[in-house]
N, C-alpha and C positions, 0 to 999 in steps of 0.2 A: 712338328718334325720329331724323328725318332733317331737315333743314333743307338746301335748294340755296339758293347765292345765283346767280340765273341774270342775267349780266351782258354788256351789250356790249362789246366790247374784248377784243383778247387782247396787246398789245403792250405793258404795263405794263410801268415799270422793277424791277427783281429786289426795292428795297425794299418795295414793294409787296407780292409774295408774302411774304417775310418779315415783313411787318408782319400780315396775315393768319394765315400759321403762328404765329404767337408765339400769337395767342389762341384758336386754331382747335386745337392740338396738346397743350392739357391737357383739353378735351373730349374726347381719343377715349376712347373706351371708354363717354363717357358720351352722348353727342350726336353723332353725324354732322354734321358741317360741311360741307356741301361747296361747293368754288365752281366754278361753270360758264362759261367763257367762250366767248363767242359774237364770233367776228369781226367786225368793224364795215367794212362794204360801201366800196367805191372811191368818192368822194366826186369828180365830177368840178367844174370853178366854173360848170357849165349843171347841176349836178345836182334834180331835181325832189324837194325836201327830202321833202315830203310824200309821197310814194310810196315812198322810204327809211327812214322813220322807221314806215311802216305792214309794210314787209318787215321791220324788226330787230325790231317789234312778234309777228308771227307767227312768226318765227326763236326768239325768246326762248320764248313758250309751246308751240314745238313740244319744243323742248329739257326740258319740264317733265316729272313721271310723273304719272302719270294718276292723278285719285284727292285729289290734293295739296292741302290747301287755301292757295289765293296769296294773294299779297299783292304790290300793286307801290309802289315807292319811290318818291315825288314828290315834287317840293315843294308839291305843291298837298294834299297828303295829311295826314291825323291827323296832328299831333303826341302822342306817349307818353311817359310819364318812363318810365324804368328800370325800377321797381317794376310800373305797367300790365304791360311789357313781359315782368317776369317771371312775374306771373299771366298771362297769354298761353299763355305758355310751359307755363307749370306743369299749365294744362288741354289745351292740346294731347298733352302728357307724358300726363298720366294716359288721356286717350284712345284714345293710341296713331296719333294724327296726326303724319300729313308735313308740311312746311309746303315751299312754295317762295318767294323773294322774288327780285322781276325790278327790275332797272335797265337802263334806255333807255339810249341814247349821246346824243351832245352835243346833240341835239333834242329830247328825253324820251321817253317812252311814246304812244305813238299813242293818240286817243280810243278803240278797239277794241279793244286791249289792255286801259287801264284800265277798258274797259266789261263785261272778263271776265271779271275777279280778283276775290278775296271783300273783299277791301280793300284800302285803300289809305293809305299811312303815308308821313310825314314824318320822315326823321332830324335835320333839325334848320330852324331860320327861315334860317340862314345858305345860302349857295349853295356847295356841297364841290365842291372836284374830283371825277371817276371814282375816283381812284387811292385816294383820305383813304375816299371812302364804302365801297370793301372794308373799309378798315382799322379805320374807325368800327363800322361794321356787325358783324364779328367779335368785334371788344371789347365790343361793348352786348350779343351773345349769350352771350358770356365771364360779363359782371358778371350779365345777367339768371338766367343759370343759378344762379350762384354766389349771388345775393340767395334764389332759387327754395332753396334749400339751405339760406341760412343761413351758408356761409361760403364761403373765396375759393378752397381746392383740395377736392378730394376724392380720396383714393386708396382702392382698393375692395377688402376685404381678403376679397372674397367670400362674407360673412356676414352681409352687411345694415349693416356697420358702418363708420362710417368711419376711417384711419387712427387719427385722434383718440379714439375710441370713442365716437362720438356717433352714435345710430344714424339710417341714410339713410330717406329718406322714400320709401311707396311708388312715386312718381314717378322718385327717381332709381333706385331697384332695379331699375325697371321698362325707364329709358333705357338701363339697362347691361346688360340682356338681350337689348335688338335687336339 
């Protein structure tokens, strides 16, 4: 299974990717993570806000793979707990679905974008930075996974088993095949 997080911005400070890697770096082997960053356009103070936020709109789903089922980031979107978020997961997984998930720059997602995507989700009522919503984002896939499991690591000893000897479920057998 693949998950992109397809985002605007690429000028984020270093703890940011770090804060990302930390939760993104014991999925591999089980989940692809990936994050996508899409430059956020020259903002001039005559800039026509709406005709930019409709470009980082198309920018963002052209960056997608085809096929994907999206989902985009709002705060106008679903709110999920954790657990939702891991049955999500958990049938995407056994599907053998891609998912992509888009975040807008500091305007949002255009009505066109959000009129594309298979849905549309809220990470939280509060209002996040860009920077917290990679870091959020990656840790709610971290724990979603890890709920989807059962527990918090998994090392794969290529037998269906886990380090612990609890044996993996078809799902994660299956993500650690992609």
């Amino acid at each position: 299974m693949r998950i992109q997080f397809l985002a605007i911005g690429d000028r984020m400070p270093t703890w940011v990717a770090d804060g990302f890697d930390k939760y993104s770096r014991p999925l591999r082997g089980k989940i692809r993570l990936q994050l996508v960053e899409v430059p956020a356009p020259r903002r001039g103070k005559n800039a026509d806000i709406a005709r930019l936020v409709r470009d980082e709109g198309q920018r963002l789903l052209a960056k997608a793979e085809a096929g994907d089922y999206r989902i985009a980031l709002d705060e106008g979107g679903r709110v999920l707990t954790t657990q939702m978020v891991a049955s999500r997961f958990s049938t995407w997984c056994e599907d053998g679905s891609n998912v992509a998930f888009f975040v807008g720059g500091a305007d949002g997602l255009s009505d066109e974008a959000i009129a594309s995507v298979n849905e549309v989700w809220s990470l939280s009522s509060l209002t996040l930075a860009h920077s917290l919503v990679r870091i959020v984002f990656a840790e709610q896939v971290y724990r979603a996974y890890s709920l989807m499991e059962g527990f918090l690591t998994i090392v794969a000893s290529g037998d269906g088993y886990s380090s612990n000897g609890r044996q993996l479920s078809a799902c994660a057998q299956n993500c650690m095949q992609d």
